[in-house]
N, C-alpha and C positions, 0 to 999 in steps of 0.2 A: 176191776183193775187192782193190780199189786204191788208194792214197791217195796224195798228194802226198809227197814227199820233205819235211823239214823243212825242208832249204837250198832250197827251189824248184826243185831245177834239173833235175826227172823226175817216174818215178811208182815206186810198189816196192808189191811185193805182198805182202800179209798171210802170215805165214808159216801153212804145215801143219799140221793137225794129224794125228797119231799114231790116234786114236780121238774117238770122239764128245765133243763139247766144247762148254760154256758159257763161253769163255776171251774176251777182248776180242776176238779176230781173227774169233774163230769164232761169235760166240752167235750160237744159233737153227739153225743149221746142220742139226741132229739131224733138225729136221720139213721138212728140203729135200728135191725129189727129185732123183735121183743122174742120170749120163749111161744108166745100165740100170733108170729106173725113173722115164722121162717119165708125164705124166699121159694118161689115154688120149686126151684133144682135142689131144696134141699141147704142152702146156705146162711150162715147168718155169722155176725161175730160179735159171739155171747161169751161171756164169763162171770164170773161173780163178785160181787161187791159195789154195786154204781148202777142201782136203782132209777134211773132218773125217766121222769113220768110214772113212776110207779111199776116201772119196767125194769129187767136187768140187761144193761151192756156194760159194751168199755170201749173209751173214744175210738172214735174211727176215724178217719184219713183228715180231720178238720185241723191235725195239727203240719201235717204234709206241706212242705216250701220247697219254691227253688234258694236254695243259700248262693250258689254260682254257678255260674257261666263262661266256661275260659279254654279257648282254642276250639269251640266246638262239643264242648265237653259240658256236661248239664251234673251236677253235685245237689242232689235232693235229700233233707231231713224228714223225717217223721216218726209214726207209729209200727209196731210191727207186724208185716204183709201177710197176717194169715189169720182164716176162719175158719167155723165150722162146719163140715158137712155131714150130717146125720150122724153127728154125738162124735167126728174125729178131727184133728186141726188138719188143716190143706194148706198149703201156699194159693194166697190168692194172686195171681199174677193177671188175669184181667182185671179188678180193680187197681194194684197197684200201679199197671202202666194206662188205665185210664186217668186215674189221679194226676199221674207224674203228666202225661200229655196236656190237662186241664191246667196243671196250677202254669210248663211250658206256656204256653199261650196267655194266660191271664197276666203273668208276671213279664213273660219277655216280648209277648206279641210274633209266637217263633213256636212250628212244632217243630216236637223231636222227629230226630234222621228217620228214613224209610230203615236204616240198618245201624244196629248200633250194637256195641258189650254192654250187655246189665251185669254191676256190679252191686251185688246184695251183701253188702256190710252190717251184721247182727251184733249188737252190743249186752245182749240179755244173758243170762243164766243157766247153765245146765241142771239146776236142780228145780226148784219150784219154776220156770218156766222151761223146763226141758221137752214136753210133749209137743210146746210150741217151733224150740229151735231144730227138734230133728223132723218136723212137716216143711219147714223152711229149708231146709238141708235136701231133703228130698230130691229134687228135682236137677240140685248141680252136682251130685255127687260122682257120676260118671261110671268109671271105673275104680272110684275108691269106695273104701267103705264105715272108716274108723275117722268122726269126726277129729282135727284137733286144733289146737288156738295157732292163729297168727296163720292159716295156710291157705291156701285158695283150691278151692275145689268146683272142676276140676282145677291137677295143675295149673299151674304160671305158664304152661307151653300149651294147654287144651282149652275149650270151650262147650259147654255144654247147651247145646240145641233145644229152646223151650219150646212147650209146645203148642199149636197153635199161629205161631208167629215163623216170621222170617230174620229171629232175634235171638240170640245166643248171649251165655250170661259164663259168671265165676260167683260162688257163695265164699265167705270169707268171717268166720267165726273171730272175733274181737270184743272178748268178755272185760267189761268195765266194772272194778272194783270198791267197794266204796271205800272211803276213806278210812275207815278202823280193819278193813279187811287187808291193808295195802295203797290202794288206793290208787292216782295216777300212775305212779313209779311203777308199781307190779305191775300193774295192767297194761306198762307200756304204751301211753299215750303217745308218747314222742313219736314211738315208730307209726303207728295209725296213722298220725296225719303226714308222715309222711309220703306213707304210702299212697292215702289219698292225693297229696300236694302232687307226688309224681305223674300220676294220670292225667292231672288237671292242666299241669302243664307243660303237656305233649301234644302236639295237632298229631294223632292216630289217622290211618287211612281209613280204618271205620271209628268214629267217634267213641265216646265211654259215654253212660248214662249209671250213675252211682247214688245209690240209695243208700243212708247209713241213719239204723232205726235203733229204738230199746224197746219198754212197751208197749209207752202212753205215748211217747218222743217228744218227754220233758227233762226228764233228767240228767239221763245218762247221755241224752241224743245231745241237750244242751249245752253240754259237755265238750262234749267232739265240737258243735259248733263253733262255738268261743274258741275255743281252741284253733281249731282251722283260721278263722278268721286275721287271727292272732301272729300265722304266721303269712299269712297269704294275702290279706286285704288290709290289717289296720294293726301294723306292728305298733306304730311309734303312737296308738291311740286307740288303748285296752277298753277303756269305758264304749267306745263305739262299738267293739267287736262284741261286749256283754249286751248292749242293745240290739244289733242285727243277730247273734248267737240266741238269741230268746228271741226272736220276732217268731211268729207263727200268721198262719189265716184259723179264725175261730170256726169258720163253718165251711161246707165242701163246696160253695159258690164261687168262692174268693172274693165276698161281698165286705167281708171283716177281716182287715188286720188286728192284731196285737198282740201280746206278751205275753211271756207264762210266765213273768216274775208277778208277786213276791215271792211267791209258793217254789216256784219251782228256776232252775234249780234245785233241790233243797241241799245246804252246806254242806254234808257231805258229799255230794259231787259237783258242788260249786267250786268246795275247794279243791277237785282234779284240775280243774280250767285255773282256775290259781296260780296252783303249783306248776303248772305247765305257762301261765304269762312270768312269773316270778324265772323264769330259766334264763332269762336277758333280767340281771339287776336294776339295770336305769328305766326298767317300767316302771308305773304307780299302777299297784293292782288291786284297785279298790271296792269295782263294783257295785257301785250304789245308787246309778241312777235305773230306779223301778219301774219309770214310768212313761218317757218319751218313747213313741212309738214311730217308726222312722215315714220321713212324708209328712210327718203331722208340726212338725218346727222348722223355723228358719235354717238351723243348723244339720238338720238332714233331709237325702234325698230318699226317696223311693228303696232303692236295694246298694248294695253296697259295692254292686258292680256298674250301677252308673256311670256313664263317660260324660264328658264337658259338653257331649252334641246333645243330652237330654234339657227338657225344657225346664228342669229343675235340677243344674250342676249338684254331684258331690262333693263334700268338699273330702270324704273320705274313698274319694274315688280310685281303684285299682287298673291296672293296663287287660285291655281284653283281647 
C-alpha cells in the first residue's frame, strides 16, 4: 500500500508487518492471497509494502461500507476494485459487487436490484497509481478513449454494459489532491458530492449503485465521506458526520465495525473534509472525537441512515 506523503512531495509505503495484523496499514491483509498462493484463475491483489503474516498484500474489501441508502439508491465507500492477473491490474467487478451485495444485506437487511447503474467513482492518482486507474477505466470507456477528470465515461447520455451481468455502469475519474498540492478547492470537492448528492437523490427508474474508492479507502475515500455526510445527513452536526465518514467494517464478515481514525484521515486530507464543513461559517469543525464507534453509545445508532421505526432511534437520523 502507498500513500502520499503529508508534505506532497512523493509517495511512502505502509510500513510492515511482523505477523498477521488488523493495524491501520495492514487491515484486511489476513484474507489476502500471498505471492505462493495466487488464486487458481490466476488472481490476486498484491502490491508491495504491507507484509502482514510475513506475506505481501494491500487491504482488500475489509474497509468497503454502505455509507447510504436513499430513494433506492445504495452509496458504497471503500478500497480500490482491481487485481492482479498474471503480473497485470484487471478491474475486479466480481468481487466488487459481491462485497457491495454482502455488506447490502449485512448492513440493511436488503439486496441490491436485479438491475441497476454501477457508478465507479476513483479518487486515486494518474501517476504512481496510474497502471491501476486505466484497468479500472477499462471496461467503461465505451466509445471513448482519452481519459479526463470530472467526466463520466461512457457519456452522461450512454452506459456501458459489464460483463457477465445484466448491469450496466459510468466510470468517473475524481482525483483528490492533497492539501499542499491544492487540496479540496482544486480538486473540486464541492462539485463531487454534488454530483454524488444528485443521484442520491432521485428515485431513478433503474436505481444507482455508486462506489467511491482511493486505494486503501482511508484517506481520500474518507474524505468524500465526511464530506457527503456533511451535506446530506448531518449538516447542523459535523462531529457525527467525522464519526460515520471513518466508520469502516475491519474484516470481509462484517463481524467488526470500527474506525480508521487516529491514523487515518491523515491531515492532509482531513483538512479537505474541513475546508469543505468550514463552507457554512456557523459549523464547529472540529474533529476530534477518535473513538466512538456508531452502535456502541447511547448517543448513536447503527448507520446514519436510521429511521425512528429502528429499535435503536437516531438521533442523527436522515429522511429516506
Amino acid at each position: 500500500m502507498i500513500k502520499i506523503k503529508e508534505d506532497g512531495s512523493g509517495w511512502e509505503y505502509a510500513q510492515g508487518c511482523s505477523s498477521t495484523s488488523t493495524s491501520a496499514n495492514c487491515t484486511g491483509c489476513k484474507y489476502l492471497t500471498t505471492p505462493s498462493q495466487t488464486n487458481s484463475d490466476g488472481y490476486s491483489m498484491l502490491n508491495s509494502g504491507c507484509p502482514c503474516g510475513g506475506n505481501t498484500g494491500v487491504a482488500g474489501y475489509g474497509h468497503a461500507y454502505l455509507l447510504d441508502y436513499k430513494n433506492y439508491n445504495f452509496l458504497f465507500r471503500g478500497p480500490r476494485p482491481v487485481l492482479q492477473k498474471n503480473g497485470k491490474w484487471v478491474f475486479d467487478q466480481k468481487g466488487l459487487l459481491a462485497t457491495l451485495q454482502s455488506r447490502a444485506k449485512s448492513q440493511l437487511n436488503r439486496s441490491l436490484p436485479d438491475k441497476f447503474i454501477l457508478v465507479d467513482i476513483s479518487l486515486i492518482d494518474d501517476t504512481g497509481e496510474g497502471p491501476q486507474l486505466n484497468a479500472e477505466y477499462a471496461p467503461f470507456k465505451g466509445n471513448s478513449t482519452a481519459l479526463a477528470k470530472h467526466q463520466y465515461f461512457p457519456s452522461n447520455t450512454t452506459f456501458a454494459k459489464l460483463s457477465g451481468n445484466d448491469i450496466k455502469g459510468r466510470f468517473i475519474w475524481w482525483q483528490m489532491l492533497t492539501k499542499q498540492a491544492g487540496g479540496a478547492s482544486k480538486s473540486n470537492l464541492d462539485g463531487l458530492i454534488t454530483q454524488i448528492s444528485s443521484i442520491m437523490n432521485k428515485k431513478h427508474r433503474i436505481p444507482y449503485v455508486l462506489y467511491f474508492h482511493c486505494s486503501a479507502g482511508e484517506d481520500r475515500t474518507g474524505e468524500v465521506a465526511i464530506s457527503y455526510l456533511l451535506k446530506q445527513r448531518m449538516s447542523d452536526t459535523p462531529e457525527a458526520a467525522y464519526i460515520y465518514g471513518t466508520t469502516i467494517y475491519t474484516d470481509p464478515d462484517n463481524k467488526t465495525k470500527g474506525r480508521t481514525t487516529p491514523t487515518n484521515p491523515i491531515p492532509t486530507y482531513l483538512a479537505g473534509a474541513n475546508w469543505y464543513c468550514q463552507q457554512d461559517p456557523k459549523r464547529v469543525c472540529s474533529f476530534t472525537d477518535q473513538t466512538t464507534v456508531p452502535g456502541k453509545s447511547s448517543n448513536t445508532c447503527e448507520y446514519p441512515w436510521s429511521n425512528n421505526n429502528s429499535t435503536k432511534p437516531c438521533i442523527f437520523a436522515g429522511q429516506n
